[in-house]
KETIVO-675261 format. One record per residue (C-alpha): residue in one letter; x, y, z. Coordinates in nm, 4 decimals. Example, Ala and Ser with C-alpha at 12.3 -4.5 7.8 and 13.67 -1.06 7.14 Angstrom:
r res = A c1 = 1.2300 c2 = -0.4500 c3 = 0.7800
r res = S c1 = 1.3670 c2 = -0.1060 c3 = 0.7140
END
This chain:
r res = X c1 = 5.8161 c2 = -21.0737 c3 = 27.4091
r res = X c1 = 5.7748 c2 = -21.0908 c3 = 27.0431
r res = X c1 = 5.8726 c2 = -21.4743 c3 = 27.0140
r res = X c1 = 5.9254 c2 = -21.4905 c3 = 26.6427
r res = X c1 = 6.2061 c2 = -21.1701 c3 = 26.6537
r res = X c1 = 6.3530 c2 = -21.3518 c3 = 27.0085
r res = X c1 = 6.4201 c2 = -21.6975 c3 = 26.8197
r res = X c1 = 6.6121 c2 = -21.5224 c3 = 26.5342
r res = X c1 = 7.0233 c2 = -21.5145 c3 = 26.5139
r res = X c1 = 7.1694 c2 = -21.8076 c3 = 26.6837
r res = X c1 = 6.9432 c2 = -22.1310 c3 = 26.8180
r res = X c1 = 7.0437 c2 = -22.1783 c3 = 27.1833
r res = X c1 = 6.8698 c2 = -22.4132 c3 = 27.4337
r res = X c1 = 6.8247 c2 = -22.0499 c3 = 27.6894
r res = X c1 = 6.6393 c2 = -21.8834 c3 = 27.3844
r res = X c1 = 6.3702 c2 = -22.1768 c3 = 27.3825
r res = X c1 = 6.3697 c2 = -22.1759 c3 = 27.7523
r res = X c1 = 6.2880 c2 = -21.8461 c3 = 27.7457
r res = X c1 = 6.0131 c2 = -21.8429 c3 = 27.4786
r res = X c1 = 5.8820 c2 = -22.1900 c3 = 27.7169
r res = X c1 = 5.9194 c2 = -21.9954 c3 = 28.0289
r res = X c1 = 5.6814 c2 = -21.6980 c3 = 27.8316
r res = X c1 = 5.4438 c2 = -21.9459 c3 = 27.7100
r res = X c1 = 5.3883 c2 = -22.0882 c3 = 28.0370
r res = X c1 = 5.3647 c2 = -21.7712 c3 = 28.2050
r res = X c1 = 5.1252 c2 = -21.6003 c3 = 27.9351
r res = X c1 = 4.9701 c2 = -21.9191 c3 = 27.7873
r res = X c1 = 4.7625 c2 = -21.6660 c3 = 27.5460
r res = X c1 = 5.1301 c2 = -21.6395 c3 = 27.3512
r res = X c1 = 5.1047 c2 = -21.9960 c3 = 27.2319
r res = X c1 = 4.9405 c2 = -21.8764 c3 = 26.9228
r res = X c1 = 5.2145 c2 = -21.6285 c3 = 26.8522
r res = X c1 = 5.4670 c2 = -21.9696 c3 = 26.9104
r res = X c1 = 5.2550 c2 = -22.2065 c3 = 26.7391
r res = X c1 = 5.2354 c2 = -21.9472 c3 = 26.3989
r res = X c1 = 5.5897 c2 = -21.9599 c3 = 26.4138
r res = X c1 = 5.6208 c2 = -22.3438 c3 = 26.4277
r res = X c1 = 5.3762 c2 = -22.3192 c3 = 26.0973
r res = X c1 = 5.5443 c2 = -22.0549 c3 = 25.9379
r res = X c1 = 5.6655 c2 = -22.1507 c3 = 25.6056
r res = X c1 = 6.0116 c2 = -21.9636 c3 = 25.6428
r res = X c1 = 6.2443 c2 = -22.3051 c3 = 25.6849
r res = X c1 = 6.4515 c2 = -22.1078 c3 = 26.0178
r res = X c1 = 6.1445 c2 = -21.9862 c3 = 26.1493
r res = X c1 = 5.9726 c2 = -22.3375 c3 = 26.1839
r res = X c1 = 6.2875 c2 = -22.4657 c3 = 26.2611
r res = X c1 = 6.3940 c2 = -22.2585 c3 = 26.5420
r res = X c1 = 6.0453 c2 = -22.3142 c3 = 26.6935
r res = X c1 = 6.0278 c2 = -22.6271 c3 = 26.6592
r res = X c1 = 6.2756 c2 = -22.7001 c3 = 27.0184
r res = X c1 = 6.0029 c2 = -22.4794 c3 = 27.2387
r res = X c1 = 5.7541 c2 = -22.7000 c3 = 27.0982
r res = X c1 = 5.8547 c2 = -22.9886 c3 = 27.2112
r res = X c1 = 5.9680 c2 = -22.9188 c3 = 27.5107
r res = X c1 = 5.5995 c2 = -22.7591 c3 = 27.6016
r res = X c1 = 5.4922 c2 = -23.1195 c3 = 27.4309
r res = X c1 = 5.6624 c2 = -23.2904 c3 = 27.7059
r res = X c1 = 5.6714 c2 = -23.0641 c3 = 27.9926
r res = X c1 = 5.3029 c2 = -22.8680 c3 = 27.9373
r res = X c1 = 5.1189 c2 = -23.0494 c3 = 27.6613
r res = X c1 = 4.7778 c2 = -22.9099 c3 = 27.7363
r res = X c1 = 4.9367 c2 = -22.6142 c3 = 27.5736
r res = X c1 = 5.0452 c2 = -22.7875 c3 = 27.3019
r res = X c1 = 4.6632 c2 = -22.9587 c3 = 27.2595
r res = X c1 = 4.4727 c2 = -22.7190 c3 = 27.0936
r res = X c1 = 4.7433 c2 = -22.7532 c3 = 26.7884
r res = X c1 = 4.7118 c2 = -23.1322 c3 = 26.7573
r res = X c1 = 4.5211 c2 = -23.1577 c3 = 26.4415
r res = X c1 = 4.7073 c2 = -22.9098 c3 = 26.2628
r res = X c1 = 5.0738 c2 = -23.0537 c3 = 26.4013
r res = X c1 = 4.9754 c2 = -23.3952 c3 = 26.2858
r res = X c1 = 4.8399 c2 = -23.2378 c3 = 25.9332
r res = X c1 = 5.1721 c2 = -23.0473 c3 = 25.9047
r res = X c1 = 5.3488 c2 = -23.3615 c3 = 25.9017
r res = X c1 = 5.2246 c2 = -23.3735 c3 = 25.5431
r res = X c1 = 5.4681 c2 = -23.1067 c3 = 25.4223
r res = X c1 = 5.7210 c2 = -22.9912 c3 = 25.7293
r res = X c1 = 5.9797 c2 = -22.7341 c3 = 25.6246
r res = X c1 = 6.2281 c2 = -22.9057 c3 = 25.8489
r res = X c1 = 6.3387 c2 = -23.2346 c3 = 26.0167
r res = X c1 = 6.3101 c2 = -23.0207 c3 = 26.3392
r res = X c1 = 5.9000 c2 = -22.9864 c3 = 26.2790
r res = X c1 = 5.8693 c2 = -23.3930 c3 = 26.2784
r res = X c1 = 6.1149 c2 = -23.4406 c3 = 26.4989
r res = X c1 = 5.9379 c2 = -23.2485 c3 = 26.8168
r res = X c1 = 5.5918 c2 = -23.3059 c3 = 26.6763
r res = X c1 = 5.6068 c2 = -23.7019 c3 = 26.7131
r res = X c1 = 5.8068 c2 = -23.6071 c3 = 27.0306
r res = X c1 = 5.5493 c2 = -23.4054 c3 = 27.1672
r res = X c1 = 5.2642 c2 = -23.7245 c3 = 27.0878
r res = X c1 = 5.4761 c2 = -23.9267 c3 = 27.3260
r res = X c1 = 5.3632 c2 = -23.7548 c3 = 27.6216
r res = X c1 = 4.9785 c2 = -23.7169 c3 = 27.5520
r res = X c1 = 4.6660 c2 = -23.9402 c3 = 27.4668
r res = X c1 = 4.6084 c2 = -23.9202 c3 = 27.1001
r res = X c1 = 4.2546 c2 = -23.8591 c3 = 27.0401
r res = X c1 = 4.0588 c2 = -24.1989 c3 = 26.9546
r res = X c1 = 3.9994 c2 = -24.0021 c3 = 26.5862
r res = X c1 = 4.3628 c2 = -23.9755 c3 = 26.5647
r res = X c1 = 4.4847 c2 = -24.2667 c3 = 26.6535
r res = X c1 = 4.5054 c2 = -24.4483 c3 = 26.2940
r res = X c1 = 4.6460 c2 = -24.1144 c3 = 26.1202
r res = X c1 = 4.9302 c2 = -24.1303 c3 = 26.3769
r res = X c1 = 4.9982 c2 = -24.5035 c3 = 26.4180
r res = X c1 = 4.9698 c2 = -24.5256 c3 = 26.0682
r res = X c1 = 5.2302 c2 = -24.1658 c3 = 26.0179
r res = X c1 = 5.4799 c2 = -24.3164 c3 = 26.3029
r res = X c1 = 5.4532 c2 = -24.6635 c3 = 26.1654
r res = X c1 = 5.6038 c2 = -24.5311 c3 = 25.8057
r res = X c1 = 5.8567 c2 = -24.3510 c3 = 26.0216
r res = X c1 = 5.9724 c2 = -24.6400 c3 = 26.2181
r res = X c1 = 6.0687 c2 = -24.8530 c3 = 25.9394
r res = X c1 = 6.2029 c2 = -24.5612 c3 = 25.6878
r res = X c1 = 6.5075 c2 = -24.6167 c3 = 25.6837
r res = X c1 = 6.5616 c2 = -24.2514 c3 = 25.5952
r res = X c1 = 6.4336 c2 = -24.1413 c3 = 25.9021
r res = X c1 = 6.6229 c2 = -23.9845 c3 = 26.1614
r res = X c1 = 6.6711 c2 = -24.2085 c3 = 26.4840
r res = X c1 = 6.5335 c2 = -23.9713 c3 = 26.6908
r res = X c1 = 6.1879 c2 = -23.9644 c3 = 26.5335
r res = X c1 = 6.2283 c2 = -24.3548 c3 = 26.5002
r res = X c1 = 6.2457 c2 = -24.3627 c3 = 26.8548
r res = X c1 = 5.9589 c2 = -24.1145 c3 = 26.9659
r res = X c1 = 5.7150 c2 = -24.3023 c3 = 26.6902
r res = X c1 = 5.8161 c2 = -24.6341 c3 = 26.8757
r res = X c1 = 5.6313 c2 = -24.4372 c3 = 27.2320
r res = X c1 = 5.3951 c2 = -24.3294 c3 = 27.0381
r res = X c1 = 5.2982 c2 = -24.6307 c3 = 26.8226
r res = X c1 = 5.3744 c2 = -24.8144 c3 = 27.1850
r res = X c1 = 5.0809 c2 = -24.6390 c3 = 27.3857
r res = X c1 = 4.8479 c2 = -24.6649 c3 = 27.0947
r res = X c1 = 4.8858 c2 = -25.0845 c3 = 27.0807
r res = X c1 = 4.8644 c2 = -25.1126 c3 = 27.4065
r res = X c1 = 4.5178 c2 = -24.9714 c3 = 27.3750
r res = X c1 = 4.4668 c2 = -25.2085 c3 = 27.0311
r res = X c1 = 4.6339 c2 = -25.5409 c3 = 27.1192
r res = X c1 = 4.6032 c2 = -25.6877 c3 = 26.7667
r res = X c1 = 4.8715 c2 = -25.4245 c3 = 26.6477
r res = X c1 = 5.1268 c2 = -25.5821 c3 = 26.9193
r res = X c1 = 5.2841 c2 = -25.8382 c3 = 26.7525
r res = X c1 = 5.3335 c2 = -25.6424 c3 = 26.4281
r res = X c1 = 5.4540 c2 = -25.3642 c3 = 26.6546
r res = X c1 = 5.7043 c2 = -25.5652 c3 = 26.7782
r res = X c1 = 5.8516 c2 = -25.7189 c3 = 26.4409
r res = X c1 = 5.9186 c2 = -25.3969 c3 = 26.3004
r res = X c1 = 6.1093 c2 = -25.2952 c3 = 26.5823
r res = X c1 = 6.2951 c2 = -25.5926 c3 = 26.6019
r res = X c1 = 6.3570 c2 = -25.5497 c3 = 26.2142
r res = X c1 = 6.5665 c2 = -25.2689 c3 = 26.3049
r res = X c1 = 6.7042 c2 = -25.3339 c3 = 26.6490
r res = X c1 = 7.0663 c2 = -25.4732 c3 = 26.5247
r res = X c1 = 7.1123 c2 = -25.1715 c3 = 26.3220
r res = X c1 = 7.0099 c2 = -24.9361 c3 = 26.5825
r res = X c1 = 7.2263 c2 = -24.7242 c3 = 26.7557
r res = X c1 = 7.2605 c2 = -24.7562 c3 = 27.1368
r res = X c1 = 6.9522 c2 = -24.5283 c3 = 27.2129
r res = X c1 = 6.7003 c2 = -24.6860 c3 = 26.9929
r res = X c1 = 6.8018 c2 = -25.0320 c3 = 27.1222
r res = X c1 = 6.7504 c2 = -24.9153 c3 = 27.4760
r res = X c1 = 6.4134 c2 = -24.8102 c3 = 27.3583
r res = X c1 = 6.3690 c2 = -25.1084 c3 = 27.1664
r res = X c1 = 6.4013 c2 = -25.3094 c3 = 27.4323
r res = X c1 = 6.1871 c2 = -25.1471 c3 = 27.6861
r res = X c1 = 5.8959 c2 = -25.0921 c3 = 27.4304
r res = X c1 = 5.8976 c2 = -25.4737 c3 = 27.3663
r res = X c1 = 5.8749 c2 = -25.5518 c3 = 27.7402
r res = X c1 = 5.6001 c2 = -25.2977 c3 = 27.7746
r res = X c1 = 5.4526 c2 = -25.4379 c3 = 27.4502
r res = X c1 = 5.5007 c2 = -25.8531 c3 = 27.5930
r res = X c1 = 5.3439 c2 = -25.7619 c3 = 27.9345
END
């Protein structure tokens, strides 16, 4: 399969299924994925972006390999869609100790921007989430900030809200 000329046309959820389902089954094609997720064509990055995150979550030893450069992309993404299934995908792994204060700090600024989309306000609170629980002294800030927010919220990043802060509280 040549993934970049497969994601092309029309984004559908059975075209990323597809290029997952390929990945999975020839795991050497994650580079071919992964240069399209970094290409600097704004579609390109875009429409790889959903495969992505969905190996993130479902196969993120995959994904690993890419985890410096992901996180260093988040300096300049081409689209909403590249942060959006990057801080996804960080939900569902151990950030690397030498990590950890790039990303809490990253998904800290996203939490409380209010020009960030929900959905990345809600991954970062996961991801933020699992790295205070290893850091206890970043709790109760943790928590603030997402209370800041909380009335404002829509239904799904209240939901989250509230289960973070239990998790957080325990």
């Amino acid at each position: 399969m040549n993934i970049r000329k497969h994601l092309t046309g029309q984004q559908t959820k059975r075209k990323s299924m597809d290029v997952v389902e390929y990945v999975v089954a020839e795991p050497s094609a994650i580079e071919e994925l992964m240069e399209c997720f970094f290409d600097d064509e704004f579609r390109v990055c875009q429409y790889a972006a959903w495969p992505v995150g969905i190996l993130g979550e479902k196969h993120p030893e995959i994904i690993l390999p890419y985890l410096h450069k992901m996180i260093s992309n988040l300096d300049n993404p081409k689209h909403d869609a590249v942060v959006r299934n990057t801080i996804r995908t960080l939900q569902y792994i151990d950030v690397p100790e030498e990590l950890e204060g790039e990303v809490y700090d990253r998904c800290f600024n996203y939490l409380v921007s209010p020009g960030s989309p929900v959905a990345v306000k809600v991954f970062s609170m996961s991801v933020l989430a699992k790295i205070a629980m290893k850091i206890p002294e970043l709790k109760e800030e943790l928590i603030i900030a997402i209370e800041d927010y909380k009335p404002m919220g829509t239904a799904g990043y209240q939901s989250r809200a509230r289960r973070v802060i239990k998790m957080l509280q325990s």
